[in-house]
N, C-alpha and C positions, 0 to 999 in steps of 0.2 A: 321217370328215370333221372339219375345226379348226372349224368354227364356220357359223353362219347369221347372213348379212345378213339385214338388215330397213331398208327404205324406207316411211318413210310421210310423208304432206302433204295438203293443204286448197288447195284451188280454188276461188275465185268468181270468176265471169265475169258480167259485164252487157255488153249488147247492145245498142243504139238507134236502130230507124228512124221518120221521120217524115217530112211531106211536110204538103202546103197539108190532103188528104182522112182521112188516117188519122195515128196514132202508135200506133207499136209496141214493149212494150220486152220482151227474154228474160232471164233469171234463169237461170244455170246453177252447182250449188254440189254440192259434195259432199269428202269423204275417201277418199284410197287406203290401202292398206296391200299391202309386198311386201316376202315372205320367199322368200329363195335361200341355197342351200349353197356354201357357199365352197369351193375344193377343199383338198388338205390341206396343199400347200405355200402357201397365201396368208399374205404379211404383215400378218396382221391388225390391228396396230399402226401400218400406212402407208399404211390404206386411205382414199383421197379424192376427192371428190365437186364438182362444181359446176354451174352452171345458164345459159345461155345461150342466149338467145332461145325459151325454154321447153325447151330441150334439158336433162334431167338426166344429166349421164356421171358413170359410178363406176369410178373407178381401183383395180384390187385386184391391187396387186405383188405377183411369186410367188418363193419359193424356186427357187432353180437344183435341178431335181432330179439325183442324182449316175447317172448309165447305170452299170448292171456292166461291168467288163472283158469282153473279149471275146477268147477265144483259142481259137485254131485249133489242131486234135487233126488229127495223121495218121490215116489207115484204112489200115491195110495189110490187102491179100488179093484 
């Protein structure tokens, strides 16, 4: 393998409901961490990331891999 990704990042979320009878609020926080294997044609050099509407996409360009030739053998008999 060329190499291992790694993603990490930090969340906090607050939350707030209330009304004439009650108020409520929620507290959500914490850290992720995430490692992946790149495969071995990835451009590691060109690899790009961004974030949209909490969506994270990671672009990881690959090497064109090269196929062997492929040639065709008679059988005779």
């Amino acid at each position: 393998m060329r190499g291992i990704g790694l993603i990490s990042g930090e969340r906090n979320v607050e939350k707030e409901d209330k009304n004439d009878k009650w108020h409520r609020v929620e507290r959500s926080s914490g850290r992720f961490l995430r490692r992946f294997r790149l495969p071995e044609n990835a451009k590691v050099d060109q690899v790009k990331a961004s974030m949209e509407n909490g969506v994270l996409t990671v672009t990881v360009p690959k090497e064109e891999v090269k196929k062997p030739d492929v040639k065709a053998i008679e059988i005779s008999g």
